[in-house]
N, C-alpha and C positions, 0 to 999 in steps of 0.2 A: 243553083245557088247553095243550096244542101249541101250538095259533093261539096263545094269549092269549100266550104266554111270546113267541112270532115277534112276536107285535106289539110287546113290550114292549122286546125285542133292538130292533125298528127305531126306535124313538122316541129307544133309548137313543142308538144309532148318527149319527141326526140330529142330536141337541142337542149330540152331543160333538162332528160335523163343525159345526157350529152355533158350538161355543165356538172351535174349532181355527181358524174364518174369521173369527173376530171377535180372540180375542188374540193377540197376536205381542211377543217382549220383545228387546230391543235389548241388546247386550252393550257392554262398555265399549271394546272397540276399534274403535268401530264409531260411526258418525253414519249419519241415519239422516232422512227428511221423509217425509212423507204426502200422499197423490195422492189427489186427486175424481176421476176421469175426465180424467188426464192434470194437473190443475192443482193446482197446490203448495195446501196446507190447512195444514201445518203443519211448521216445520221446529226446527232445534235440539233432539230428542227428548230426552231424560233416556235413560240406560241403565237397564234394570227393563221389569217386565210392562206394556203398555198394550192398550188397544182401539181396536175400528174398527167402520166398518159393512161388514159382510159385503157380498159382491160390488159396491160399488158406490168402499171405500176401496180403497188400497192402498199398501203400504208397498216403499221403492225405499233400500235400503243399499250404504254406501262405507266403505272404511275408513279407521281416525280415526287409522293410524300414522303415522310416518314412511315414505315410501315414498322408491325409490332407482332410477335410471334410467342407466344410461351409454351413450357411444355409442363406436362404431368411429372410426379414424381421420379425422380431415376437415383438407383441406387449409384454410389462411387464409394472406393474404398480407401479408405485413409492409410497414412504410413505406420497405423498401428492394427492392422492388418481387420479393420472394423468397419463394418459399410453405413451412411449415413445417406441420407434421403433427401435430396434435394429438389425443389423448385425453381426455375429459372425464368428471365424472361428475356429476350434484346431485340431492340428495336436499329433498324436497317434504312436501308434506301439504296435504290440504284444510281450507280453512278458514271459507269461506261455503257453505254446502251446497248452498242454493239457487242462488246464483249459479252455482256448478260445474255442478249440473243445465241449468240453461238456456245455459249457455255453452258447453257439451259434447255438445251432442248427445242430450241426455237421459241425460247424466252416465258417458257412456264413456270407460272410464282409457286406450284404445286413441290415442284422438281426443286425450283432455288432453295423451297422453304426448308425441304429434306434434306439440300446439302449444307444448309447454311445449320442445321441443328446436328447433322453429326460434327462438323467440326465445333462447335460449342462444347458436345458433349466431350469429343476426346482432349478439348481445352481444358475443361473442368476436370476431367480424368486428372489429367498430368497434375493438375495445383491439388486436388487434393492427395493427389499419392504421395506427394513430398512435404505433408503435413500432416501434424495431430489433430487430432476433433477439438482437443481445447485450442489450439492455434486457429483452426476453423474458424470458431466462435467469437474470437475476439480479436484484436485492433486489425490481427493480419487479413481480416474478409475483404478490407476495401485494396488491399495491395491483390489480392488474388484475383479482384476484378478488373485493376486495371492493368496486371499482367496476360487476364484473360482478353481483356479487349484489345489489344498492342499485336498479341499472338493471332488470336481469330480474326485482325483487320489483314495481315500477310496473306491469309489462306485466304479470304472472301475476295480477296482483290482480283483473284483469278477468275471469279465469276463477275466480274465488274459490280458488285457489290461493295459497297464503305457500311461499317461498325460504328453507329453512333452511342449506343450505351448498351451494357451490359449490367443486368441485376440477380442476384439471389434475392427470393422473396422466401424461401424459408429454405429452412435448415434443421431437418428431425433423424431420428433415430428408430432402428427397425425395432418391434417390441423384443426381440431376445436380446439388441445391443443395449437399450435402455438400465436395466437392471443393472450389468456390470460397470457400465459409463457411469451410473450415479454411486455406486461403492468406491468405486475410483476416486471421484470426485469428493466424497465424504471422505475418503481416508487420506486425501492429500491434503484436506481443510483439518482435520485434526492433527498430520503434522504439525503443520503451520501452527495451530493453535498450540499446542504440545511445543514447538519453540519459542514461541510466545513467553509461554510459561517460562522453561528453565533458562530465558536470557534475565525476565523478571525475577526466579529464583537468586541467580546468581548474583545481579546488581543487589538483593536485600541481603543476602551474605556479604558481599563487600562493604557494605553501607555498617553493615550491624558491625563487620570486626574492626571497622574505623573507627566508628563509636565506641567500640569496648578497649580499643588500644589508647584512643583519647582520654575514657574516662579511668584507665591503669595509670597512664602518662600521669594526671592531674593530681588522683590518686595520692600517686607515688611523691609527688612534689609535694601537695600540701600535708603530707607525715613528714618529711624532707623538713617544712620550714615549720614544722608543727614542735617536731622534737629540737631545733635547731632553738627556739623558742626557751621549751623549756630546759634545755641542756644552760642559755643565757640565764635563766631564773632560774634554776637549783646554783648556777655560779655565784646569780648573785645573793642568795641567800647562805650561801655557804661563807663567802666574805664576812655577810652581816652574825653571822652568827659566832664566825672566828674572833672580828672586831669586839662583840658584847663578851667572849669566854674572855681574850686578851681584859678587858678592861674589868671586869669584875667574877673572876674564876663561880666564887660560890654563891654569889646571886643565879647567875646564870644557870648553874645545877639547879638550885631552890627553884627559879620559874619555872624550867624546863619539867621538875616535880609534879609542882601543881599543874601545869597542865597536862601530864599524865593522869593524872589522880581527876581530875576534872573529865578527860575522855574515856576513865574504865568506869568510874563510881558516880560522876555526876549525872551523864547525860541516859544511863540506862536503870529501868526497874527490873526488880526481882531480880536481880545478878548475885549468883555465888562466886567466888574465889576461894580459892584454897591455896595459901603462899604462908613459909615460916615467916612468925613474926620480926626472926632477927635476920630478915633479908634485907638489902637495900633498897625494898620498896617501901618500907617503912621506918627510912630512916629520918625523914624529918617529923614521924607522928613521937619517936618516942625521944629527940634533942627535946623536942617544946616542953612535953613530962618534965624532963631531969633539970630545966634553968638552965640548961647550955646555953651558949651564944646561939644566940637567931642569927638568919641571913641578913637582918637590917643590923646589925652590933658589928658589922663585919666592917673593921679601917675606921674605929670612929673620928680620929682625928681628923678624915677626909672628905670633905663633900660629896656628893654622886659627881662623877662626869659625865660631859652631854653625851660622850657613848654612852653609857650605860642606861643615861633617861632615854636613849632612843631606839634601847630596843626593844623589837615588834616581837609580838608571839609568833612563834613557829607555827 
């Protein structure tokens, strides 16, 4: 009874290593081909239970995520003959299984990982060789990535590999390029600032001789209507002054007299003169002396005319 149960244990034992070598099931993060003796039979597996032939199949699995690889610093040198320090990183997946198998080595991630970072690096070579460190830096980084990633999906495709993203996670400078990148950068920013200036220069010199030609312009008009003024008012005082001489000759002398005699002798103190007494500036101090005719005796038969009561002191 012993035996018969031992036998029954080893039969059982075989048929179950028997099932164990024949099914194997494939999980869904997972891709997955089947080997004869090394040669691909079948690839694109479904995930779920399948079979095989025992010892003769065999089944060789990778995984079906996203996978993510970055590297250390590597120098590249820019189109101004300057090397800059880069960090990278890109994330992958397999996508032809078979081809990855035979492209790899018999499907080693050690190997893909190598080949899939030298063609990154000599992607990045080429973008940054056809660039400046300030084009680096700014807007043109995301064209250089997605020129990089367009370029390195060509090349990865031969290892049945697909490029799902490509990153620069930084972007530094070796300490002997530092020093001259920021001189550069300072003396390009003081251009700029320095044109700055002399466009601001120049618009307050335009401004200022618009103003000054403005304020000549105005200037010159209002002497223009200034004298044009009084050239009308010495005419018309010259008129009035003809009309009062026409209408009474020696009255006219006589005011015009006294107010001579009013603006040397009235309106000033302590004033000398020095003038002979028998000049014509004293000639109505010495008629009044003698009982000559005054300027009111003059035409007595005649009334004043309204010329004459109407004229204004000079």
């Amino acid at each position: 009874m012993t035996q018969r149960l031992q036998i029954i244990a080893a039969v059982f034992v075989a048929v179950l290593m028997l099932i164990l070598s024949t099914a194997y099931t494939v999980d869904q993060r997972e891709k997955a081909i089947k080997l004869q003796f090394r040669e691909i039979k079948e690839t694109d597996i479904t995930p779920g239970l399948h079979f095989k032939l025992p010892f003769i199949q065999s089944i060789q699995k990778f995984p079906g995520q996203i996978l993510t690889f970055s590297t250390q610093s590597e120098r590249f040198l820019t189109s101004e003959k300057k090397y800059v320090l880069v960090d990278f990183y890109v994330q992958w997946r397999i996508d032809k299984v078979a081809t990855f198998y035979t492209a790899t080595a018999g499907g080693s991630l050690e190997y893909a990982t190598n080949r899939l970072e030298n063609i990154m690096k000599d992607g990045l070579r080429n973008e940054f060789s056809r660039r400046t460190i300030e084009q680096a830096l700014s807007e043109q980084r995301d064209e250089i990535m997605k020129g990089l990633e367009q370029k390195s999906n060509e090349a990865a495709s031969q290892l049945g590999i697909s490029i799902v993203d490509v990153r620069v996670s930084k972007i530094d400078f070796p300490n002997e390029v530092s020093k001259s990148v920021y001189e550069r950068m300072s003396s390009e920013r003081n251009r700029v600032a320095q044109d700055f200036r002399s466009r601001g220069q120049a618009a307050a010199e335009k401004i200022k001789a618009t103003a000054d030609r403005t304020a000549t312009v105005l200037m010159a008009e209002a002497y223009r209507d200034a004298e044009k003024i009084r050239g009308e008012g010495d005419a018309k005082a010259a008129e009035i002054y003809a009309n009062a001489y026409q209408s009474n000759g020696e009255f006219y002398t006589f005011y015009r007299s006294l107010d001579v005699y009013r603006k040397t002798m009235g309106q000033t103190q302590n004033t000398t003169m020095v003038l002979d007494p028998n000049s014509d500036f004293f000639r109505y101090f010495k008629s009044a002396g003698k009982g000559t005719t005054s300027p009111t005796s003059v035409q007595p038969a005649q009334q004043p005319t309204a010329a004459s009561q109407a004229v204004p002191a000079p």
